[in-house]
N, C-alpha and C positions, 0 to 999 in steps of 0.2 A: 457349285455356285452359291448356292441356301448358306453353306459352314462358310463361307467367306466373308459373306453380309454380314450372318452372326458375328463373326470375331470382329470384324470392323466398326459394327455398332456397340460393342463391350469394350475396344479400345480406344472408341472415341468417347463412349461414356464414361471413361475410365479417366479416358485427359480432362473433360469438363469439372468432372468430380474434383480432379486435382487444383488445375485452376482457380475455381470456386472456393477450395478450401485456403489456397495461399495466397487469398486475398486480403490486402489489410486493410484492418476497422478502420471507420469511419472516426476522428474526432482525438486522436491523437495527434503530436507533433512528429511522430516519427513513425516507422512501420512499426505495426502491433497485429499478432496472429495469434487467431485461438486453438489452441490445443487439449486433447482429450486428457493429458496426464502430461506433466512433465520430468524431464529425464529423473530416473532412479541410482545414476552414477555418473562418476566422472566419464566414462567412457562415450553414455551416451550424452551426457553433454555437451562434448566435443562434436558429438556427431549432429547435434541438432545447431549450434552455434556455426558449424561449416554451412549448414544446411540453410542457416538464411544470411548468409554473408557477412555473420558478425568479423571483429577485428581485434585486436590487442587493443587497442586505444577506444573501442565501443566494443565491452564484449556481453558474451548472450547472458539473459538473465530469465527466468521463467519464475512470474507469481499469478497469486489470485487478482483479479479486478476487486477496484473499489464496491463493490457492491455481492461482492462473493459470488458471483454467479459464474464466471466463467476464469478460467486458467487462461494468460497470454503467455504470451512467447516473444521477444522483441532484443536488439541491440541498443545496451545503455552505455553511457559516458562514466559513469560512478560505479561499475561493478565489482570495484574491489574491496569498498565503503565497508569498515568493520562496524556490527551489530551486535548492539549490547545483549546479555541475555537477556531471557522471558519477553522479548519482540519475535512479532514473524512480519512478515514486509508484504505489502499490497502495492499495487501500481495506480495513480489516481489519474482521473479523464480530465477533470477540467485543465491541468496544466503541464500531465504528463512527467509528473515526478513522484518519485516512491515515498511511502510512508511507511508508520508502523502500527501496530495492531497488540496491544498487552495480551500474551498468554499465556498469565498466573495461571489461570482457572481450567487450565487443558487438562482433560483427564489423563494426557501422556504428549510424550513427546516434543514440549516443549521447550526449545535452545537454553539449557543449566549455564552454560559459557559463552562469551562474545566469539563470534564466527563471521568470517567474510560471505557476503552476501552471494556471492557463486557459490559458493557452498551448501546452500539452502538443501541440497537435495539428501546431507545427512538427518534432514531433519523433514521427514514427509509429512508432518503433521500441518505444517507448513504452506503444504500444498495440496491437504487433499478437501477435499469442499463440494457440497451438495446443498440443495435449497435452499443457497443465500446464506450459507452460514461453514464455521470451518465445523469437520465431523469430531474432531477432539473437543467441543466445547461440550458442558453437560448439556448446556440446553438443546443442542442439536442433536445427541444422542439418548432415544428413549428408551432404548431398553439396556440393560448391562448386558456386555460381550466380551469374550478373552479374544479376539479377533484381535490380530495388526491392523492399525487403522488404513494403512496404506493399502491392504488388500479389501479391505470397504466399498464397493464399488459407489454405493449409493445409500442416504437414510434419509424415512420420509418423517417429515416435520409438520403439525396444522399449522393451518395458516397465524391462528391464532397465538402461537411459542413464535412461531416466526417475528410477527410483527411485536411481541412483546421483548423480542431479545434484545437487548444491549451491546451494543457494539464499544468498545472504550480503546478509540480511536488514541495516540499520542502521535501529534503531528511534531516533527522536528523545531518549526517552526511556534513553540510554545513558547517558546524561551525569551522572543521577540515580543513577545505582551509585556514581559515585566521590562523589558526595553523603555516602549514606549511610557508605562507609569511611571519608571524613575526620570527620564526627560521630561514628562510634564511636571511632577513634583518640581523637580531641579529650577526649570521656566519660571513656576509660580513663586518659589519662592526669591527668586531675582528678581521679581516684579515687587512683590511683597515689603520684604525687607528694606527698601531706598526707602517708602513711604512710612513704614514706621519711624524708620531712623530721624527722618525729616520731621515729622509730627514732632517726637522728643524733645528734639532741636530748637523747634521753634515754640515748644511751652516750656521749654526749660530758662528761654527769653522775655517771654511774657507777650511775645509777638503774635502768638496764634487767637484770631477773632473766631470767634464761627457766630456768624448770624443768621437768629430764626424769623423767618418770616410769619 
């Protein structure tokens, strides 16, 4: 009766565990699950993509969070979005769209060629991240190692590298700043130019008064 209760209480705690874990975050538009590692091949990507109901038309994509702290796991609309080299891709919170992340400076492993964003798993550098920072960055890695970084489980960083590190964020959406400068040049200067032309005009007449008070 005792080994029954055992197994019962380790199979129930087994489900809550599970539960618990394939619960999605809080503050996304869509589900988003945190994972210890993400797939290391196509094989298991498929098997993780079946595993939370992704689709051909939303399919799985697994990056770091905007903040480097945790690996998700989630079904996107865009996942077959080709990525220029020297980017790796993060997922952002406040509006649940992916961005990218410059990584010239990786001590390895950084995308040499544009690759489809499913794809990411040839590239583990990508995805492997500890204390807020990716482990290929030098400032994240303090000591030299001939180590694969993908077998890195963990590297500890002060607080102090931490907060001094540099992130050099390139959001897609850059592009749309020089948008707006050349529309408002464009603006100003349609505003602009009647009035000169008018001034001209009118002292080229002898019409133009200006009185000082």
């Amino acid at each position: 009766m005792a080994d029954h209760i055992h197994w019962a209480a380790l199979l129930f705690s087994t489900f809550v565990l599970f539960v618990c874990d394939s619960k999605p975050l809080d503050g996304y538009k869509f589900p988003v699950y945190t994972t210890e590692f993400c797939p290391r091949n196509q094989t298991e990507w498929m098997e993780r993509s079946s595993t939370i109901n992704c689709t051909e038309s939303n399919g799985y994509l697994c990056l770091p969070s905007e903040d480097l702290n945790e690996l998700l796991e989630f079904c996107y609309f865009e996942y077959q979005i080709p990525i220029a080299k020297g980017l790796c891709m993060f997922l952002r919170k406040r509006d649940s769209f992916i961005d990218a992340y410059k990584c010239r400076n990786f001590v390895e492993g950084c995308p040499n060629s544009t690759y489809r964003i499913y794809e990411v798993y040839k590239y583990r550098s990508c995805v492997s991240i500890g204390n807020m920072c990716f482990l290929a960055e030098p400032t994240c890695i303090r000591t030299t190692t001939t180590e694969n970084l993908s077998t890195i489980p963990y590297i500890n960083v002060s607080v102090e590298e931490t907060n001094n590190r540099m992130h050099e964020f390139f959001p897609f959406q850059e592009r749309n700043h020089w948008v707006w400068i050349l529309t408002f040049l464009g603006v100003g200067a349609l505003i602009i130019l009647p009035v000169i032309m008018f001034y001209r005009k009118m002292k080229s007449k002898g019409k133009l008064q200006i009185t000082f008070l």
